[in-house]
C-alpha positions as CSV (number, residue, x, y, z in Angstrom):
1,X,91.1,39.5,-16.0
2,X,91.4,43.0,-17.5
3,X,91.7,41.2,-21.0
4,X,88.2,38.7,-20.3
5,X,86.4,41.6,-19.5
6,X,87.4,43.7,-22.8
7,X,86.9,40.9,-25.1
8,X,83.4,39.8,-23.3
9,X,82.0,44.1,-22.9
10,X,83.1,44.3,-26.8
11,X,80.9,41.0,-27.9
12,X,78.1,42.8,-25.9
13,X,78.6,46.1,-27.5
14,X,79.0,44.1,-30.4
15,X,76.1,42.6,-30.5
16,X,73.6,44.9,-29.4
17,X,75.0,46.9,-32.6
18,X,74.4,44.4,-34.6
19,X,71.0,43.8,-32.9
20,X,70.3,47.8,-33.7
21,X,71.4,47.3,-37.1
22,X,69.5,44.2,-38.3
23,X,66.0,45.9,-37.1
24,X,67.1,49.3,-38.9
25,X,67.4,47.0,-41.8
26,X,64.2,45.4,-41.3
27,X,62.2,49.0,-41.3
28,X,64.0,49.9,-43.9
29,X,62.7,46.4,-45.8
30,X,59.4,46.9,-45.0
31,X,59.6,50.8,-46.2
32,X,60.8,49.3,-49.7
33,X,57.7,47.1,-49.7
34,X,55.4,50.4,-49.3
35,X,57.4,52.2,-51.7
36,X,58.6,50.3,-54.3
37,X,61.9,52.3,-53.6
38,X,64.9,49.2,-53.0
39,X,67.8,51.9,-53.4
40,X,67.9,52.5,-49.7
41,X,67.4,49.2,-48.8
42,X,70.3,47.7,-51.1
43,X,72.6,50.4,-50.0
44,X,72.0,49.6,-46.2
45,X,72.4,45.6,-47.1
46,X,75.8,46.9,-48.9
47,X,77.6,48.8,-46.3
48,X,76.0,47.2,-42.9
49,X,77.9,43.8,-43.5
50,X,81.1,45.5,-44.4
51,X,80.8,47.7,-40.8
52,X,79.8,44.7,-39.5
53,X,83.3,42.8,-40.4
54,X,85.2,45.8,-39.2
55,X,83.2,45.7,-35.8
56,X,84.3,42.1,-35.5
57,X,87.7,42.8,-36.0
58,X,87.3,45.7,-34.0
59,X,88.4,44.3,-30.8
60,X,91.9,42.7,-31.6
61,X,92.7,46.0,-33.4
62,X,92.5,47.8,-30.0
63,X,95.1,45.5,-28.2
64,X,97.2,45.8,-31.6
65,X,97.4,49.5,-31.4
66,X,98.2,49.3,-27.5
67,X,101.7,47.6,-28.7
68,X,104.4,50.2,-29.3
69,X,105.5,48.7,-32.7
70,X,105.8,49.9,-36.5
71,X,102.9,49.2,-39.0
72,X,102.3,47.8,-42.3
73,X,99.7,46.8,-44.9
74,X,99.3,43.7,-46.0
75,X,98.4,44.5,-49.6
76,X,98.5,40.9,-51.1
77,X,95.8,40.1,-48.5
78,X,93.9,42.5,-49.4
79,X,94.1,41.9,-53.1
80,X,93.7,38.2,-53.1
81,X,90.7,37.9,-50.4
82,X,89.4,41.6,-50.4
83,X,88.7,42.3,-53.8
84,X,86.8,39.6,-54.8
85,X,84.7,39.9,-51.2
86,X,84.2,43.2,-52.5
87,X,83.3,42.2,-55.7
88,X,80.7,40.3,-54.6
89,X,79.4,42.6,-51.7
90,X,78.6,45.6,-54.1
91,X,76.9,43.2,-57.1
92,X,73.5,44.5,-55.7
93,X,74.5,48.7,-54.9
94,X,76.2,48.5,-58.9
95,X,73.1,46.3,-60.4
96,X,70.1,48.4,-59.0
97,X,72.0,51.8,-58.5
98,X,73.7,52.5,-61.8
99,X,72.1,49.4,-64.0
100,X,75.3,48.4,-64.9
101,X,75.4,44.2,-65.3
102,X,78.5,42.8,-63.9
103,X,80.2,39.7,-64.3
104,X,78.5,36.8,-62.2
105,X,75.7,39.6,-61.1
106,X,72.6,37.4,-61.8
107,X,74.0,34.0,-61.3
108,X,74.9,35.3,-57.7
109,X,72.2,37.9,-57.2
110,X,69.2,35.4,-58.0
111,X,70.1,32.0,-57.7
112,X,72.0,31.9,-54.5
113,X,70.4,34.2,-51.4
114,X,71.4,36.9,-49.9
115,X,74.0,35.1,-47.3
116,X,76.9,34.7,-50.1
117,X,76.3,38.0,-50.8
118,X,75.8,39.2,-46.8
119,X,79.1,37.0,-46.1
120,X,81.9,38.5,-48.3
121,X,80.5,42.1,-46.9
122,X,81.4,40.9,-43.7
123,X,85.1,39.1,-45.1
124,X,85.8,42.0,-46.3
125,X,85.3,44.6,-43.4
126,X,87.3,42.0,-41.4
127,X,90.1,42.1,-44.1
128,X,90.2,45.2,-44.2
129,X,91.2,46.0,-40.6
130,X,93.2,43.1,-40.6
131,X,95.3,43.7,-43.5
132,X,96.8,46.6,-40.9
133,X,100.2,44.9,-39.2
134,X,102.4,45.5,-37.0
């Protein structure tokens, strides 16, 4: 019972965070539109997904860290999933904050929308607290 009621208060928590967060990110939209300014706008579409994924994993993380037992990092994990989720995730922040065109940028920027992009943020916020073992 003790377990139910952690895992069900953390996907309420949960998701009133990520209620808070997607109408922060909607002001913040709607500021861009008056302003013309998008850097704050694509930073906050950066990082929220990745906190997001962490938040998710969150949770199980907890239980993990109540077991007595000797950690690791699962780098290869983190290599082979995280850095191309990152890749992807920060094509925006690198594009419009320091100009820079990167590999794939437009292809994934303007012809697919902003879930592929929304997505690997989130992969890899999970991977990243899931690459911790024990």
């Amino acid at each position: 019972m003790k377990r139910f009621l952690f895992y069900f208060l953390s996907t309420i928590v949960i998701g009133f965070i990520f209620f808070l967060g997607y109408e922060y990110l909607g002001t913040v939209s709607e500021e861009a539109k008056r302003t013309y300014n998008m850097t704050p706008l694509v930073i906050l579409s950066t990082i929220f997904p990745i906190l997001m994924g962490m938040l998710l994993r969150l949770p199980k993380l907890i239980m993990e860290i109540k077991e007595n037992k000797q950690w690791t990092f699962d780098w290869i994990k983190l290599t082979a999933i995280g850095i191309p989720a990152l890749y992807i995730a920060v094509i925006p922040l690198v594009y419009i904050t320091f100009e820079i065109n990167m590999w794939l940028a437009s292809e994934i920027m303007f012809t697919s929308n902003t879930t592929l992009i929304t997505m690997a943020g989130v992969v890899f916020g999970y991977l990243l607290l899931d690459s911790l073992k024990k």
